[in-house]
C-alpha positions in Angstrom: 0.0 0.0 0.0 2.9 2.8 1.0 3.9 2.4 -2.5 0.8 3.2 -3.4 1.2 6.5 -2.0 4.6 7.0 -3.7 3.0 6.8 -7.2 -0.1 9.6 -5.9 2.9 11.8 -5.2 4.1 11.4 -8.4 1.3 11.6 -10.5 0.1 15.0 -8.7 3.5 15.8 -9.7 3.4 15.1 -12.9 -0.3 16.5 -14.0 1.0 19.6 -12.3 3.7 20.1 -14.3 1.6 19.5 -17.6 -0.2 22.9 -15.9 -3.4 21.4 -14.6 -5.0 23.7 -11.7 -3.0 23.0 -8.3 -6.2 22.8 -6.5 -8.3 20.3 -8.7 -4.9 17.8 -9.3 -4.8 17.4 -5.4 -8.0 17.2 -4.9 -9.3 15.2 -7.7 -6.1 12.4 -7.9 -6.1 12.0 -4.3 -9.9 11.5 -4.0 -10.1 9.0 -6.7 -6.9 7.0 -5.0 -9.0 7.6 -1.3 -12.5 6.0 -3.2 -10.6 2.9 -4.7 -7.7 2.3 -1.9 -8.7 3.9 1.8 -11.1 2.6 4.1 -13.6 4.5 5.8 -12.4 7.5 3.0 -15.6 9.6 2.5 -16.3 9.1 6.6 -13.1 11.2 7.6 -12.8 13.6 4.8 -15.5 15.9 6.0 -13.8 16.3 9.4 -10.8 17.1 7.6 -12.0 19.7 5.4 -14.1 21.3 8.8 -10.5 21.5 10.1 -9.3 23.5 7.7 -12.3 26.0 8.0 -11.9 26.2 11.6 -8.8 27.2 11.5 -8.4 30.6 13.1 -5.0 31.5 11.6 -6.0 30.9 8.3 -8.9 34.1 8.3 -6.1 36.4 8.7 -5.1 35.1 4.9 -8.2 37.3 3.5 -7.6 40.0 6.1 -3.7 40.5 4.6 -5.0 40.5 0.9 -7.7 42.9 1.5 -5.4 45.1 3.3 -2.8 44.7 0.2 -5.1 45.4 -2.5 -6.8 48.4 -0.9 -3.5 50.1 -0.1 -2.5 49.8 -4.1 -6.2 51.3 -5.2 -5.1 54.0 -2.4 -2.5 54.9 -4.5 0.3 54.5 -1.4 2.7 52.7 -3.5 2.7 55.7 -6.3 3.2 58.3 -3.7 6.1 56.5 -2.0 8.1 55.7 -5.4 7.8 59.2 -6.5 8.6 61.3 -3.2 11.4 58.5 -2.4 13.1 58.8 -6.0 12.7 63.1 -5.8 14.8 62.4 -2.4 17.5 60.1 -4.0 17.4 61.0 -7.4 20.9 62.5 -7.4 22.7 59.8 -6.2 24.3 57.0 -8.8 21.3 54.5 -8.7 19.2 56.5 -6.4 16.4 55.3 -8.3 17.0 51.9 -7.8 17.6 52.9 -3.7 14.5 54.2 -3.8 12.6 51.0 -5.4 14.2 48.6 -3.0 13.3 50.6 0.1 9.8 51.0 -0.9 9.2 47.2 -1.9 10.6 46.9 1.6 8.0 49.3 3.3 5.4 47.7 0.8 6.6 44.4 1.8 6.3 45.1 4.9 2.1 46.7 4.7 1.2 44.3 2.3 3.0 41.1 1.6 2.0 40.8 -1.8 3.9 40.7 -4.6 1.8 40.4 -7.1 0.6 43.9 -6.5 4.4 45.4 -5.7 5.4 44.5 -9.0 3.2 45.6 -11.1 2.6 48.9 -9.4 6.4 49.5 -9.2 7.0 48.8 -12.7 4.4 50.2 -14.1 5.6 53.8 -12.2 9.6 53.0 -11.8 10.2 51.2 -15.0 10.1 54.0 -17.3 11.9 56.2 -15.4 15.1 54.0 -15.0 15.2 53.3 -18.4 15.1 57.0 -19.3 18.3 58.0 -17.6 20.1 55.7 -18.7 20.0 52.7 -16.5 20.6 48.7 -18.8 17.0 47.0 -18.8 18.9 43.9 -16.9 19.5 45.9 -13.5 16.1 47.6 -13.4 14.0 44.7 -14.3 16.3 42.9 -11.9 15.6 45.4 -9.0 12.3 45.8 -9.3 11.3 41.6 -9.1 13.7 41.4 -6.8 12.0 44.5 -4.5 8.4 43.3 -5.1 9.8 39.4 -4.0 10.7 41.0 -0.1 6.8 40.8 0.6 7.6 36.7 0.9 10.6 37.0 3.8 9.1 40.9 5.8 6.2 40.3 7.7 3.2 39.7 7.1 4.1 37.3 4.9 1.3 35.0 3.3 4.2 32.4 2.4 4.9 32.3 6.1 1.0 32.0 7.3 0.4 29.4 4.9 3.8 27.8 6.5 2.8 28.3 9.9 -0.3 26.3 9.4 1.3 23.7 7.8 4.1 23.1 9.9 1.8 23.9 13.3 3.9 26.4 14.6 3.3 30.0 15.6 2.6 32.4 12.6 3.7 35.1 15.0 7.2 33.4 16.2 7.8 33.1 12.0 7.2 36.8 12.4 9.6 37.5 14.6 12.7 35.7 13.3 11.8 36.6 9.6 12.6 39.9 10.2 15.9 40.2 10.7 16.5 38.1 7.7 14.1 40.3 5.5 16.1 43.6 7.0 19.7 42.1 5.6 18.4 41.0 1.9 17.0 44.8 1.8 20.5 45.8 3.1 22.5 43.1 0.7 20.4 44.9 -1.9 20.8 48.5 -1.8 24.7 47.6 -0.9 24.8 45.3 -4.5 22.9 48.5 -6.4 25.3 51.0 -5.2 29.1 49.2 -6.0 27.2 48.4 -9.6 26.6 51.9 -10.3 29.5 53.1 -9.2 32.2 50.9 -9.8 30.5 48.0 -11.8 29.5 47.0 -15.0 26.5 49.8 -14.4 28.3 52.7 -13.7 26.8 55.6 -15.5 28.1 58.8 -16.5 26.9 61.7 -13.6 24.8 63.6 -16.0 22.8 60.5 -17.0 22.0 59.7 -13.5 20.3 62.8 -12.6 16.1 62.3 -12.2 14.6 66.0 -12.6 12.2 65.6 -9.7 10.9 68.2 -7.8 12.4 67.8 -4.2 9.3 68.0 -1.9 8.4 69.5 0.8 8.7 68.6 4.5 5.3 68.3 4.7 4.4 66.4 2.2 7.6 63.7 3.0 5.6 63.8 6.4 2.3 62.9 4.8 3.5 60.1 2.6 5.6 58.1 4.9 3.9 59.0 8.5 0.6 56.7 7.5 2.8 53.5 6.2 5.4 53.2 9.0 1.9 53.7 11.8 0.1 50.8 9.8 3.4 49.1 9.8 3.9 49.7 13.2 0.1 48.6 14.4 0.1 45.3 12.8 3.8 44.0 13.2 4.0 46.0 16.7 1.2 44.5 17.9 2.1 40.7 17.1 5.7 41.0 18.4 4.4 43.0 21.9 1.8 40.0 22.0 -0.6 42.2 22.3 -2.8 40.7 19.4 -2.4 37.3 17.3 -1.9 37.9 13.6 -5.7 36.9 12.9 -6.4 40.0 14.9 -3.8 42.0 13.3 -4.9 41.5 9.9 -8.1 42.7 10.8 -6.2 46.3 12.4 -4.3 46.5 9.3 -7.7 46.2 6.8 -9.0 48.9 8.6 -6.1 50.9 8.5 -5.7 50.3 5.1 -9.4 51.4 4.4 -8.3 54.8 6.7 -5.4 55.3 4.3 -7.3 55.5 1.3 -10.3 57.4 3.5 -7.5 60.0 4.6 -5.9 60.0 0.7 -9.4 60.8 -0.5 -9.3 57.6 -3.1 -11.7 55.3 -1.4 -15.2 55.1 -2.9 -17.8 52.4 -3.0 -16.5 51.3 -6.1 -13.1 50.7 -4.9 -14.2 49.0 -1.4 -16.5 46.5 -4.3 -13.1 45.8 -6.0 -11.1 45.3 -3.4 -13.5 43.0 -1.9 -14.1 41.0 -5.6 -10.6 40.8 -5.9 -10.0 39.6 -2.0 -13.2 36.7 -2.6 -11.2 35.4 -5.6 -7.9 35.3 -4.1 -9.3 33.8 -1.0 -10.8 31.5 -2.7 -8.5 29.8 -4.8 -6.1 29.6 -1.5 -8.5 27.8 0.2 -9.6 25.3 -2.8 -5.9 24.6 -2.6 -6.2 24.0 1.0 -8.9 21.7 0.6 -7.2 19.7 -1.8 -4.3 19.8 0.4 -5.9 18.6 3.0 -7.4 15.6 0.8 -4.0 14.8 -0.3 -1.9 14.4 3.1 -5.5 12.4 4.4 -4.6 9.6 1.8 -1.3 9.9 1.7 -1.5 8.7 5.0 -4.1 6.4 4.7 -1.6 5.0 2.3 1.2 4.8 4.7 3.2 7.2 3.0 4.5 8.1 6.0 5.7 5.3 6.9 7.7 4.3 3.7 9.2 7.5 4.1 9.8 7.5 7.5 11.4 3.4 7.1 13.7 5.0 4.5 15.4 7.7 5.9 15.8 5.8 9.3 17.6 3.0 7.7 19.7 5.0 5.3 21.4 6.7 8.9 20.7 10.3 7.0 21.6 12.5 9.5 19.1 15.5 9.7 21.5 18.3 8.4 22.1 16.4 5.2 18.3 15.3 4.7 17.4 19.3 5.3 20.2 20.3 2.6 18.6 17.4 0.1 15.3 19.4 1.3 16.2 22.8 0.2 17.6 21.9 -2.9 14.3 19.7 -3.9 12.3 23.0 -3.0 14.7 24.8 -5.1 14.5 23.1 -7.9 10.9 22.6 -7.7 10.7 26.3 -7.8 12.1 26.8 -10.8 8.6 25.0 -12.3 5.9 25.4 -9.9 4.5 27.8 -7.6 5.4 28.6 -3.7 1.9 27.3 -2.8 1.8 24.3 -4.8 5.1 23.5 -3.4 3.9 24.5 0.4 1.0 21.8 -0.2 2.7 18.9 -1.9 6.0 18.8 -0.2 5.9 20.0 2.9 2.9 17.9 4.4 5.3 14.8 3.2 8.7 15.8 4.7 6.7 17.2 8.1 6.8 13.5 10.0 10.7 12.9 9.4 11.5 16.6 10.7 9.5 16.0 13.5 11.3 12.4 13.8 14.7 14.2 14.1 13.3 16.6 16.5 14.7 20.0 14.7 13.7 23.3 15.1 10.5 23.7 13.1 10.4 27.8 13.2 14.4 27.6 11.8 12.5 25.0 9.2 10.0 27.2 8.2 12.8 30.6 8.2 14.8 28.3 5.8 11.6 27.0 3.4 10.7 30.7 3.3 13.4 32.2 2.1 13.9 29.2 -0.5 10.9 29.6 -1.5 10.8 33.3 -2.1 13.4 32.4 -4.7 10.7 30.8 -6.8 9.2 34.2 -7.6 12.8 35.2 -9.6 13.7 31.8 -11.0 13.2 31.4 -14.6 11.5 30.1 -16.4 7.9 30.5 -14.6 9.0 33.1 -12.0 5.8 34.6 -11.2 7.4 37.8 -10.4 9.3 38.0 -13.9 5.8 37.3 -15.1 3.9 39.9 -13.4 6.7 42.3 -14.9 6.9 41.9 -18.1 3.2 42.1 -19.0 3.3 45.9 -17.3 7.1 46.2 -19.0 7.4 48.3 -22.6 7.7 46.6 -25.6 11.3 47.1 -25.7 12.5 44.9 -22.6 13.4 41.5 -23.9 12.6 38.5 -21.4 15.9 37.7 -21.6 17.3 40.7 -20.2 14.7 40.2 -17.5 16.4 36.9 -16.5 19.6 38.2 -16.7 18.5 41.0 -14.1 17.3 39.2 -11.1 20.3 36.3 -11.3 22.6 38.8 -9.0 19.6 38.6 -6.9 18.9 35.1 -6.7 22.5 34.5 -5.9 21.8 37.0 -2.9 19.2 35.4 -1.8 20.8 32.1 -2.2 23.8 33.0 0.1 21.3 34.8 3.1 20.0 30.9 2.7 23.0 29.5 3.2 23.7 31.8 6.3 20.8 31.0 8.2 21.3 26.8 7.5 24.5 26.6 8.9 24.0 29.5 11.5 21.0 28.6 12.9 21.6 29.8 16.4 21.9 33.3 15.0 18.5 33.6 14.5 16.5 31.5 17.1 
């Protein structure tokens, strides 16, 4: 029977990589093998799937998203990029500064990155490619920026984590934030020795954005309302003052207050955000549902077990059975998505990390930041996606690979740090 449950992980894997919806391929393939090879199948499933409703994490998922999508209508990200490249645009790749510090801050009210992205290129883009700067290192920054919302709090990647692995959403706060602060730092540090001693450099009158400096005031204005929402929702998960749940429902409301205060909220917007919140929500859940269908017979199966037999009689220690871990999720990112790979893999490797007793925040620190790599990876990054269908006509995909590879390497060495440092940052 357990290799029964061997072949269902490998067909789901399969007829997902042929591009069949996530949600239906783990739902429908593992129903079909719980009908035909699991007793009692159709008795425990409805329990199951009640547990995933019941969950009270998982309603801060909704709570994020609306509070991500009404800060874009709000027209926050627009005023940040413009007022933050005005106040760098004299230094040599001040505009690119400026675009990694506010995917940072947006990271950091949002965690989205859908929504970074596109906003970000569809304002910054031009701009960088007007003074001069190679359509590799700002396509690069930008996916790169908009990919922070993954690692900086609140993080759906790290909710979704939380839930799987049954571990605190807010501890994975906590110790992704450091982590999150140095790839912003690793960043802006990268950015600057390019255009000013690398392969970037520029001449001094190309780099020069003619933006207005603005006023006191109106610095004031744009960054006082970010940094307090940023401050109420992260603030009040690390004081333990409120759970995340409750402090995704403080930061919709701020977010609504935002766009109250920016004059840009109307009924019309609030009925769009919410649309656009039901259908996101909705195809996270789906997924969980299937998920939750899938690890039901995967252990009716004994999958578990097999498993389980296999790495206990190869002697694997657990730091070379995590390493074989991160480079299966990296690789896997490079063809399917951070959710599909939260769902499939993760539920699977859970009972043999729990077996060797590790850390399973320093786990789920790891998995995020490895996973945040599948955003950049070619070929179906979804961030080099989301950029080049708001990119002009004269980008080439190409060069948009090219641009986020110093990034991924980045990434890939912050990775590295926190595997074989892991007291550093629990």
């Amino acid at each position: 029977m357990e290799w029964l449950a061997l072949v269902l992980f490998l067909l789901i894997l399969v007829v997902t990589l042929l591009g069949f919806p996530i949600a239906l391929v783990l739902g429908g393939i593992s129903t079909i093998f719980g009908l035909l090879f699991v007793p009692d199948f159709l008795s425990v499933l409805p329990m199951r799937l009640m547990g995933v409703l019941q969950n009270y994490v998982l309603i801060s998922v909704p709570l994020f998203i609306f509070m991500g999508i009404m800060l874009e209508k709000s027209g926050l990200a627009e005023d940040l990029l413009t007022t933050m490249a005005a106040l760098f645009g004299k230094l040599r790749g001040g505009l690119a500064v400026s675009v990694i510090i506010v995917g940072a801050m947006l990271a950091a009210s949002t965690g989205i990155v859908g929504a970074t992205v596109i906003t970000m290129g569809l304002i910054s883009l031009p701009s960088m490619l007007k003074v001069g700067y190679s359509q590799s290192i700002s396509t690069g920054t930008i996916a790169a920026s908009g990919t922070l919302g993954q690692i900086i709090p609140p993080s759906i990647v790290l909710i979704l984590l939380g839930s799987v692995l049954n571990v605190s959403v807010g501890d994975l706060f906590a110790v992704s934030f450091l982590p999150g602060f140095l790839l912003v730092m690793a960043y802006i540090i990268y950015v600057l020795l390019s255009f000013n001693i690398g392969s970037n450099k520029l001449n001094s009158n190309q780099d020069e954005v003619h933006f207005s400096i603005p006023s006191r005031r109106k610095v004031l204005k744009v960054f006082v309302l970010p940094l307090l929402l940023i401050f109420l929702v992260l603030g009040s998960i690390f004081s333990g003052i409120a759970s995340p749940t409750e402090a995704a429902a403080v930061g919709a409301m701020g977010a609504m207050l935002i766009a109250f205060i920016s004059r840009k909220i109307s009924f019309k917007i609030i009925k769009e955000s919410a649309i656009q919140t039901s259908q996101l929500t909705s195809m996270v859940f789906l997924i969980l549902f299937g998920a939750a269908t899938f690890s039901l017979v995967f252990r009716g199966l004994q999958g578990e077990k097999l498993l389980l037999d296999f790495v206990q009689n190869s002697d694997m220690p657990a730091s070379r059975f995590i390493l074989i871990l991160m480079i299966v999720i990296f690789i896997a990112g490079f063809f399917i998505d951070f959710i599909e790979i939260i769902f499939i893999i993760v539920p699977v490797v859970l009972p043999i990390l729990t077996m060797y007793k590790v850390n399973l925040i320093w786990i789920g620190l790891l998995m995020a930041l490895n996973l945040q790599t599948s955003f950049l990876t070619p070929p179906f990054g979804f961030a080099l996606f989301y950029l080049k269908g708001v990119a002009p006509p004269e980008v080439k995909t190409i060069n948009i690979y090219k641009g986020v590879i110093p990034f991924l390497i980045i990434q890939l060495l912050l990775l590295l740090l926190v595997y074989f440092y892991p007291s550093w940052w629990i």
